[in-house]
C-alpha positions as CSV (number, residue, x, y, z in Angstrom):
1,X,-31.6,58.2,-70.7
2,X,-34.2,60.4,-68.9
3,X,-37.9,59.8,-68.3
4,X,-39.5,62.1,-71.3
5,X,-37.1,60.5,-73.9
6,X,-38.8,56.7,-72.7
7,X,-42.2,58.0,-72.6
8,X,-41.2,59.0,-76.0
9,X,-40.1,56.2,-77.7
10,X,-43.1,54.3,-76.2
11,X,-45.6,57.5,-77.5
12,X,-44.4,56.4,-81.4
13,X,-44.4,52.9,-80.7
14,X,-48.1,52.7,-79.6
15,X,-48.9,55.3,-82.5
16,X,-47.6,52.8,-85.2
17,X,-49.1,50.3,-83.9
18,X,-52.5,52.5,-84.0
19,X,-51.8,52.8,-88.3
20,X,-51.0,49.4,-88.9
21,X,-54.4,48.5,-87.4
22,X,-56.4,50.6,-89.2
23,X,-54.6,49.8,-92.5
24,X,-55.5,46.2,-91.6
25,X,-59.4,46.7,-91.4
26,X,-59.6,49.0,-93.9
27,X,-58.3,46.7,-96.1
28,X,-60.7,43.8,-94.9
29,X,-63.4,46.7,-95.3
30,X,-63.1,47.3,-99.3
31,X,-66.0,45.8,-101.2
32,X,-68.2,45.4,-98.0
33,X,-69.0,48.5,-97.0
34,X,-68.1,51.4,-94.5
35,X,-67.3,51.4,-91.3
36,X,-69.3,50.4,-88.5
37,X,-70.1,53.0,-85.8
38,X,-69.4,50.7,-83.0
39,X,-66.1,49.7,-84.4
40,X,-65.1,53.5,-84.6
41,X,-66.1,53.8,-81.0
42,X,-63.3,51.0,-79.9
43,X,-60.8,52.1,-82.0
44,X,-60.9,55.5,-80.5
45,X,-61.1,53.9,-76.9
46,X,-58.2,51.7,-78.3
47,X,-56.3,55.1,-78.7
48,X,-57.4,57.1,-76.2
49,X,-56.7,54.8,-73.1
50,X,-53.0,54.2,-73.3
51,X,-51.8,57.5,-74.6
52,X,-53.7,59.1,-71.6
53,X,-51.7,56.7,-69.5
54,X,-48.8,57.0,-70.7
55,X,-49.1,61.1,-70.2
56,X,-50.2,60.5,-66.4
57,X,-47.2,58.2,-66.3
58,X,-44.8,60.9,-68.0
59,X,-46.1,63.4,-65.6
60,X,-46.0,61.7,-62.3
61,X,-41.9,60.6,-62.8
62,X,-40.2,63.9,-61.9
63,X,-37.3,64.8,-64.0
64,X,-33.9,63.3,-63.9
65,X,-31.0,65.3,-64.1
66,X,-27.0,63.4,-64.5
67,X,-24.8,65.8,-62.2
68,X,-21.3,65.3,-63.4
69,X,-19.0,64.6,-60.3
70,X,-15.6,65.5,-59.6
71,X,-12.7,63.0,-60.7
72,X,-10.6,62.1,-57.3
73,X,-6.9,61.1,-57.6
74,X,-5.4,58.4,-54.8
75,X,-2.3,58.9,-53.9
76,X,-0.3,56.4,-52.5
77,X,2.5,56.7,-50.3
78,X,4.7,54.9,-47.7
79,X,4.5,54.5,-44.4
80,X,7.1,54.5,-41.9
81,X,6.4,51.7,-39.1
82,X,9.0,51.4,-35.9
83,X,12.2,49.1,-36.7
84,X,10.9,46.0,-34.5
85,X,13.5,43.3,-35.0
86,X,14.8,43.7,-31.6
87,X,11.6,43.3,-30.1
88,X,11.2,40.3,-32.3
89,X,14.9,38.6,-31.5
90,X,14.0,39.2,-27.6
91,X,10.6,37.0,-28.0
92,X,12.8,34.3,-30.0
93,X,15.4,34.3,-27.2
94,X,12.8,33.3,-24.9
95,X,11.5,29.7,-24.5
96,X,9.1,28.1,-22.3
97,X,10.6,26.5,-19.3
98,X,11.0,22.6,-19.2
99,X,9.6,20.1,-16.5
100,X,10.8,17.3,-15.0
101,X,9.4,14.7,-12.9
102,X,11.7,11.6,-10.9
103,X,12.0,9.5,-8.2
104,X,15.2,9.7,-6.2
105,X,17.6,6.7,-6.8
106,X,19.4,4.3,-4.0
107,X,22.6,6.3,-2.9
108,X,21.7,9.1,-5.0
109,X,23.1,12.8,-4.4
110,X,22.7,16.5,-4.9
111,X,24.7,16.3,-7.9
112,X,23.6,13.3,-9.9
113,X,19.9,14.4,-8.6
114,X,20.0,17.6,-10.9
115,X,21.8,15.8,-13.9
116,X,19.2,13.6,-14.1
117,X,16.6,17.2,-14.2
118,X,18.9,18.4,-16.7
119,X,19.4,21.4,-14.6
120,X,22.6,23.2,-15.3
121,X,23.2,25.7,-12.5
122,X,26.0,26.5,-10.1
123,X,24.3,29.1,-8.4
124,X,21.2,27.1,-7.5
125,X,23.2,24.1,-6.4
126,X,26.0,26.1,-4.1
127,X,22.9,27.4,-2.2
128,X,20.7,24.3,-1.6
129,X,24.3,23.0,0.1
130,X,24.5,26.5,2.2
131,X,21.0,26.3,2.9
132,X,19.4,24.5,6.5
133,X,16.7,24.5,5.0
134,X,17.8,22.6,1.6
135,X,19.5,19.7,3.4
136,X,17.3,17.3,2.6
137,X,17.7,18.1,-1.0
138,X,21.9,17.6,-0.3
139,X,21.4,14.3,1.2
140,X,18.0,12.7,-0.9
141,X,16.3,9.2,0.3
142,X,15.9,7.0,-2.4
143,X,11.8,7.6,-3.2
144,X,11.3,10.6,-2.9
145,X,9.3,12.1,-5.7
146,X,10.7,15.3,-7.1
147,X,9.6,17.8,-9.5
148,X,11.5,20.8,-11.5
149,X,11.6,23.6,-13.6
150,X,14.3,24.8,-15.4
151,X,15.1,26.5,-18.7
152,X,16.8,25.0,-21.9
153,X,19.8,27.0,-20.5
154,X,19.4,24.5,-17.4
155,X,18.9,27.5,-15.2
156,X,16.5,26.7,-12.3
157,X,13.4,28.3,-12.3
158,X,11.4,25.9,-9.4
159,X,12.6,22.7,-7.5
160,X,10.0,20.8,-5.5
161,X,10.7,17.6,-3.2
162,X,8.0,15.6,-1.9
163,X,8.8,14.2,1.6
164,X,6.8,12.1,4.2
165,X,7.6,9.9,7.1
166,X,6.9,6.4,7.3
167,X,5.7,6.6,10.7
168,X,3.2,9.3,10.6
169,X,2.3,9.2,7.1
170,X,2.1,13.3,6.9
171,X,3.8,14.9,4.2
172,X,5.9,18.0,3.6
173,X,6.6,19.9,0.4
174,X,10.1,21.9,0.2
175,X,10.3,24.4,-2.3
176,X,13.3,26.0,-4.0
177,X,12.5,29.2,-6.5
178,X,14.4,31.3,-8.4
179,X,13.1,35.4,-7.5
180,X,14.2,38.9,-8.4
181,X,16.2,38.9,-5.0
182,X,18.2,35.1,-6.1
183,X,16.9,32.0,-4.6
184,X,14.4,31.4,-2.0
185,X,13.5,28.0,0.0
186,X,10.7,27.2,2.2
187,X,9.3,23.7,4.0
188,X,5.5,23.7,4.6
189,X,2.8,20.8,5.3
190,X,2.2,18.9,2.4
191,X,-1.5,17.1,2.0
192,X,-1.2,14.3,-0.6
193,X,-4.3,13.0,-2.4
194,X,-4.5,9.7,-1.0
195,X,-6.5,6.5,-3.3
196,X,-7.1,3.3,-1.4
197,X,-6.1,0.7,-3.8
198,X,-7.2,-2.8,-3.4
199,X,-6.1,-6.4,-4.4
200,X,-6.0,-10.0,-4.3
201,X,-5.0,-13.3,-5.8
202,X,-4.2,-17.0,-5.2
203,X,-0.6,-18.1,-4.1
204,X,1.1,-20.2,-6.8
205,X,4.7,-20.2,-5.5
206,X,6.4,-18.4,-3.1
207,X,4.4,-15.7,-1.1
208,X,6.4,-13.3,-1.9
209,X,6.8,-14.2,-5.4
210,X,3.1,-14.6,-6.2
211,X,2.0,-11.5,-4.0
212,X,4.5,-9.2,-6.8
213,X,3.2,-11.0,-9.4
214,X,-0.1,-10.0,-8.6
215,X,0.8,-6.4,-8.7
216,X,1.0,-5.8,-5.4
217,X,4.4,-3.2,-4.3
218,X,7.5,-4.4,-2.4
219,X,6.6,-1.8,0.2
220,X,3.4,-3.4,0.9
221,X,4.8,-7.3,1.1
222,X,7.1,-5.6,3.7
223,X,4.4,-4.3,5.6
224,X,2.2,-7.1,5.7
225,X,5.4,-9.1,7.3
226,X,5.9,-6.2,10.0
227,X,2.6,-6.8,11.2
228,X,3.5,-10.5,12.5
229,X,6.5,-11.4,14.9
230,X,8.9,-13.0,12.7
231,X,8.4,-16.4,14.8
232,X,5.1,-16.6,14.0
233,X,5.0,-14.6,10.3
234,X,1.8,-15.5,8.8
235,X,2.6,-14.1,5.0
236,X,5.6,-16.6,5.0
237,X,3.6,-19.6,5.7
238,X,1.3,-19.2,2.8
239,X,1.2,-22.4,0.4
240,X,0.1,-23.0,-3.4
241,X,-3.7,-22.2,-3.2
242,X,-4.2,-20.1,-0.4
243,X,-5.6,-16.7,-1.1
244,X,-5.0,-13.0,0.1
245,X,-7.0,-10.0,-0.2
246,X,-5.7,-6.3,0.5
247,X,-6.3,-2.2,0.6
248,X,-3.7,0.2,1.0
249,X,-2.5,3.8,0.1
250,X,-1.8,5.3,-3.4
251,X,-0.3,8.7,-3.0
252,X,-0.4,11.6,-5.2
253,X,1.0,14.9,-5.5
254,X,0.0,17.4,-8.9
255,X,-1.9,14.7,-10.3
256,X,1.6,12.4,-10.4
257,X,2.1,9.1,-8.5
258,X,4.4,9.7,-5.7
259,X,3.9,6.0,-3.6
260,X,2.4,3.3,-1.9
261,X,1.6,4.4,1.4
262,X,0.4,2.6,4.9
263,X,-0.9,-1.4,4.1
264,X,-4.7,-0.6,5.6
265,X,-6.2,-4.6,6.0
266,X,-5.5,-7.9,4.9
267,X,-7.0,-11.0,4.9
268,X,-4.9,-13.9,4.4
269,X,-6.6,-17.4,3.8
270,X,-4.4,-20.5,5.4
271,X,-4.6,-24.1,6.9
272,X,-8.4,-23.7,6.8
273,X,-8.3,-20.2,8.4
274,X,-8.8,-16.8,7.7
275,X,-6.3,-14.5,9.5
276,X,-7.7,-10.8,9.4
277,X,-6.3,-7.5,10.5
278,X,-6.7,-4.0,10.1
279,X,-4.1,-1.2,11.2
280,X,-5.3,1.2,13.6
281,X,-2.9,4.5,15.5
282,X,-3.9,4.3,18.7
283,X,-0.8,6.2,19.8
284,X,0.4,8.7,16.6
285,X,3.3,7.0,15.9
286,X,2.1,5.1,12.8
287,X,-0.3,2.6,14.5
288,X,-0.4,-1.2,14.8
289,X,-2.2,-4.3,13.5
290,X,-5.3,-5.5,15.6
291,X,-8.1,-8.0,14.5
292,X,-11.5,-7.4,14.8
293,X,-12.0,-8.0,18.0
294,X,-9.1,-5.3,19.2
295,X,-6.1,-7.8,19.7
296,X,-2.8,-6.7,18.6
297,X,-1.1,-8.9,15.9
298,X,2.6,-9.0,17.5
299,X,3.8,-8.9,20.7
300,X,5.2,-5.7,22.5
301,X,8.5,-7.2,22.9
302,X,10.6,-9.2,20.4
303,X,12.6,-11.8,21.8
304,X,15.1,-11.9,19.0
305,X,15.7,-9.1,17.5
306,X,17.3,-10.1,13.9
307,X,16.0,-13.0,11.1
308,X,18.5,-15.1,12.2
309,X,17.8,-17.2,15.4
310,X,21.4,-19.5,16.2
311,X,22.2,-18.6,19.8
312,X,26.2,-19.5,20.1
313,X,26.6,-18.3,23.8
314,X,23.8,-17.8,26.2
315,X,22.9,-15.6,29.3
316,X,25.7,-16.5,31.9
317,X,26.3,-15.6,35.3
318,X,29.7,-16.6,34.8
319,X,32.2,-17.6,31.6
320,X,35.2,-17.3,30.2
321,X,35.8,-14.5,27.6
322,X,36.9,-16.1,24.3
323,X,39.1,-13.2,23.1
324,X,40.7,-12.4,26.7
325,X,40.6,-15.4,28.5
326,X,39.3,-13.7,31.7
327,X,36.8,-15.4,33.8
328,X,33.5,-13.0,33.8
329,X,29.4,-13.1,33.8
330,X,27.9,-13.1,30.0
331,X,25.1,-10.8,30.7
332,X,23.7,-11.4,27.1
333,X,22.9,-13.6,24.5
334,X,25.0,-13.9,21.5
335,X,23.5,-15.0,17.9
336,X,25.3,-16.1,14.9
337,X,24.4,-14.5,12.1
338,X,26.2,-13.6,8.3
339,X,27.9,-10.5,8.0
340,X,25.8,-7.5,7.5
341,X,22.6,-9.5,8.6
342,X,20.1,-6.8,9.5
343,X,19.6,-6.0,13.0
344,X,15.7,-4.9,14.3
345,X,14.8,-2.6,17.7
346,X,13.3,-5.2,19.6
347,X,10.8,-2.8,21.3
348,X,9.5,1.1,20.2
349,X,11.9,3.2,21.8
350,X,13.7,6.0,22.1
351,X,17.8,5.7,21.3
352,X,20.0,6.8,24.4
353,X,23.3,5.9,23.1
354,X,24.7,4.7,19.5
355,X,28.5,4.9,18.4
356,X,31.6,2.9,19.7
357,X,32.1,1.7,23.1
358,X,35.0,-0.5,24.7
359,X,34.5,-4.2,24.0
360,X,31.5,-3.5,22.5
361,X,32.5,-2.0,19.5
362,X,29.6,-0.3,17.5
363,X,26.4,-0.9,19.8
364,X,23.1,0.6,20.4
365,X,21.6,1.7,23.6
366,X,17.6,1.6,23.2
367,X,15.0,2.7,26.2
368,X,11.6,1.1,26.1
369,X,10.1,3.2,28.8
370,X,10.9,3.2,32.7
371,X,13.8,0.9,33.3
372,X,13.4,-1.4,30.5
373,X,16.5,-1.1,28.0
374,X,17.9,-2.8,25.4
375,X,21.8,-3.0,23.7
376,X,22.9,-4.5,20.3
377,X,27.0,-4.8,20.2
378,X,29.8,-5.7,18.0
379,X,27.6,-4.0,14.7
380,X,29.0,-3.6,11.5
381,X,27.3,-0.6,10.7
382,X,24.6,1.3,12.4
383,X,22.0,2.6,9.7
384,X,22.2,6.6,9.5
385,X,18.8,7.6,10.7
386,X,19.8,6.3,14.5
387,X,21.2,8.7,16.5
388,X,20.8,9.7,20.2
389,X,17.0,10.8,21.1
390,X,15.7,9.1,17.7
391,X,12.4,7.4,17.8
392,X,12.1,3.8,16.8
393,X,9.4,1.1,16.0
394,X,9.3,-2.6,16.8
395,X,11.6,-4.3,14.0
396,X,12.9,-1.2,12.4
397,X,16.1,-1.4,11.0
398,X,18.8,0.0,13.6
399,X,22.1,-1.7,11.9
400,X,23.9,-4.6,10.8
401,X,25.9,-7.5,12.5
402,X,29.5,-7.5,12.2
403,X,32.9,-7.8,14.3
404,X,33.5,-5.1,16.2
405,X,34.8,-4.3,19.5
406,X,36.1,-7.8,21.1
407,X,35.0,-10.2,18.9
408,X,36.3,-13.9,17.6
409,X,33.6,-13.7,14.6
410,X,30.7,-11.9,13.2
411,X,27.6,-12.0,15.6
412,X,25.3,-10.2,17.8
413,X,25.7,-9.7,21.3
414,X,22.4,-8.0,22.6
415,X,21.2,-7.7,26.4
416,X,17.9,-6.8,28.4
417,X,17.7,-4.8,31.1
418,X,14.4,-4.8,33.5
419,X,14.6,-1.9,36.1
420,X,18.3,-1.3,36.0
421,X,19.0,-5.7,36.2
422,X,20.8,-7.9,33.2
423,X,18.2,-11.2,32.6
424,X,18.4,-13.6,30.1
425,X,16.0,-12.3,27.0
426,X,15.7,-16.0,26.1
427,X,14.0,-17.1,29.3
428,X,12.2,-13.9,30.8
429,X,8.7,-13.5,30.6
430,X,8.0,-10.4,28.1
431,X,5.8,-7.4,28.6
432,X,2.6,-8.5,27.6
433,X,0.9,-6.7,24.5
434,X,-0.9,-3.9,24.1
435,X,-4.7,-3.8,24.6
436,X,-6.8,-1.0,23.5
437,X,-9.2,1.0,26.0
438,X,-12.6,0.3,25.6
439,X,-13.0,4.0,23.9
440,X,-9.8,2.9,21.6
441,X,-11.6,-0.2,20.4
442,X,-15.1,2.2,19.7
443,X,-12.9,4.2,17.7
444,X,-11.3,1.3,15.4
445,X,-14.5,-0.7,15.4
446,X,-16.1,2.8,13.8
447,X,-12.6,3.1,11.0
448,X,-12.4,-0.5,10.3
449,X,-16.5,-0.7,8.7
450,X,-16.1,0.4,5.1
451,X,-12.2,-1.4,5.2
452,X,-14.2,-4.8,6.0
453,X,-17.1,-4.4,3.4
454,X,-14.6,-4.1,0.8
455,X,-12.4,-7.3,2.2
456,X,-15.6,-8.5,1.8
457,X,-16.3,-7.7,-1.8
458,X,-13.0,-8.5,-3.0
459,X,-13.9,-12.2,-1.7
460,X,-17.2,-12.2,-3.5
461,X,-14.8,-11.3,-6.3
462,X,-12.1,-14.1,-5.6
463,X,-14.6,-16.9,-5.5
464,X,-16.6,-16.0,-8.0
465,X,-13.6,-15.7,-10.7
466,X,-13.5,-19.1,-12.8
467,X,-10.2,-19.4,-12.2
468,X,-9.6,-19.1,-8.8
469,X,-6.3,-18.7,-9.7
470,X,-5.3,-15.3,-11.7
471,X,-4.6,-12.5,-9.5
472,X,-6.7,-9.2,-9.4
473,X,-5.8,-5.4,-8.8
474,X,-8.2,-2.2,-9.0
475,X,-8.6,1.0,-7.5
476,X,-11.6,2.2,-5.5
């Protein structure tokens, strides 16, 4: 509807309404005379007003015209899109790889180590056997954290093994990865993220017993027993009540545990005393266990190297041989010990000789610095890692007792040489022990601080527990 038609309708609306007024007063007007002036006046005013409005109004909207527009038609029609189901069975063939994470096993090997990664893959395994690089991956120590990725086909992608040496505590990563060019392998320096883990507790049975029970690892029991001589082992004279408090390593590797590293102090609480020690490298083979006041736990020398201690045929300048008969010097001391009863380097040393001699059967020639050597006969067994030019500590495990060589019964025959001459190990007067330099003892006083204020807070712990008794673990 345009504007003129609504001014319009409104023009005859307001003009009836005009008529039907007037009607009105006339009517009331009959018998009472005319009309007033003044009431003329308003009606015109009445009038007059809104249809002069309503003019100005009709004038002032300009006109509106409808414009008819042109109909438009849609057409619809398909469109061809690229055939993409190959594309689409491609991304469905591909899955994202699997990891897996394990420690290797006692006796474990190459092929049982990637069964238990679910790894499926001939190529990979033929070259980590071809590989120098790989051997330690052929021949795995039981441990050793490992890591791998590999698809749902079981093809390798990446293979990661986490080694470390006991005596140094420095780690090394070898990597094996799958490339465009085949497989690749590399060794390089591995920094693990080392926590210092501390705890302690109350014996209530064995010591060794009660030190597992409180959490503590088999690695670290062990530990804490290497750091006496095993005449005069500390940790296995603990009784019911007395206490121990600890800190050592937690290692890490991509956020994973990988193991318990070096024992760091202990204090042991016993017959009224309070035996404290701290380990400190003062020559970069792993280090020793000193006091406080820079004394080395153990002696330098071990006079009997093995647990057992039941001498069956002394140091003799002269006896007959009990297999030949013949009359000839004993230069060495023979103990009586169980088959396969573990046999310890007496000294740190390097090996010179280890393998089967004449009469001696298996043995193991050890050098303990200028003219001082020792030998270990009639083994069983001696362990793998000791071969010629191998570096060992004082009681690490070089082999086992048995019955080789000429022999009426399993035993160890073991001699002491000083500058080139056979003595008696049982009566000789050992090296004495090491003493740190004054600079050495600086040097530990300055590493073993923040070790002995936690000792010390883990004893504000232990005796304020109501207990007494329950053993506690944290990590700081």
């Amino acid at each position: 509807m345009t504007s003129q038609l609504i001014v319009g309708k409104e023009l005859r609306r307001l003009g009836k309404g005009v008529i039907d007024l007037a009607r009105s007063r006339r009517l009331s007007q009959v018998g009472g005379g005319g009309v007033t002036r003044t009431y003329l006046v308003a009606l015109g005013l009445f009038c007059v007003l809104p249809i002069g409005a309503t003019a100005a109004l009709y004038y002032s909207i300009p006109n509106e015209t409808l414009t008819a527009s042109p109909v438009r038609t849609l057409t619809v029609e398909p469109v061809r899109l690229p055939d993409l189901r190959g594309q689409m069975a491609a991304i469905e063939a591909v899955t994202d790889p699997i990891s897996h994470e394990i420690f290797v096993r006692e006796a474990e090997t190459l092929t049982s180590l990637l069964a238990r990664l679910q790894i499926k893959d001939t190529q990979a395994r033929d070259f980590i056997i071809r590989n120098p690089i790989t051997q330690a991956l052929v021949y795995p120590k039981q441990g050793q954290f490992v890591t791998a990725v590999a698809g749902e086909d079981g093809k390798l992608e990446e293979l990661r093994l986490y080694t470390d040496s006991d005596i140094s505590g420095k780690g090394s990563l070898l990597e094996v990865r799958r490339t465009a060019r085949g497989f690749q392998a590399r060794t390089t320096p591995y920094e693990y993220d080392t926590e210092l883990t501390m705890a302690n507790g109350v014996v209530s049975g064995s010591p060794d017993t009660s030190l597992l029970n409180a959490g503590v690892p088999a690695k670290i029991v062990e530990q804490m027993h290497s750091a006496f001589d095993f005449d005069r082992d500390v940790v296995s004279q603990l009784q019911r009540g007395d206490a121990f408090r600890l800190i050592y390593e937690t290692k890490f590797a991509e956020g994973s545990f990988v193991r318990h590293g070096r024992l760091l102090a202990m204090q042991l609480d016993h017959d009224g005393k309070t035996t404290e020690l701290f380990r400190f490298d003062n020559d970069n083979a792993g280090g020793n266990f000193y006091d406080a006041e820079g004394n080395i736990s153990r002696r330098t020398f071990m006079r009997v190297p093995l647990d057992v201690q039941s001498v069956t045929s002394e140091f003799s300048p002269m006896r007959r041989h009990p297999v030949t008969g013949v009359l000839r010097p004993h230069l060495g001391t023979d103990f009586r010990a169980p088959w396969g009863a573990v046999v310890r380097a007496a000294a740190d040393g390097t090996v010179e000789f280890a393998g089967v001699g004449t009469g001696y059967g298996n043995y193991i020639r050890i050098a303990h610095g200028p003219g001082i050597l020792t030998l270990y006969a009639h083994l069983s067994s001696i362990d793998p890692h000791v071969k010629k030019g191998t570096k060992v500590k004082y009681g690490e495990v070089i082999g086992r007792v048995g019955q080789t060589g000429l022999a009426t019964g399993p035993h160890l025959h073991y001699e002491l040489k000083f500058g080139n001459v056979q003595i008696n190990p049982m009566t000789v007067r050992l090296p004495d022990t090491k003493k740190l330099t004054p600079y050495q003892f600086a040097q530990m006083e300055v590493l073993i601080a923040p070790l002995r204020a936690k000792l010390a807070r883990l004893q504000q712990v232990q005796v304020s527990s109501l207990s007494g008794k329950n053993a506690v673990s944290q990590t700081n």
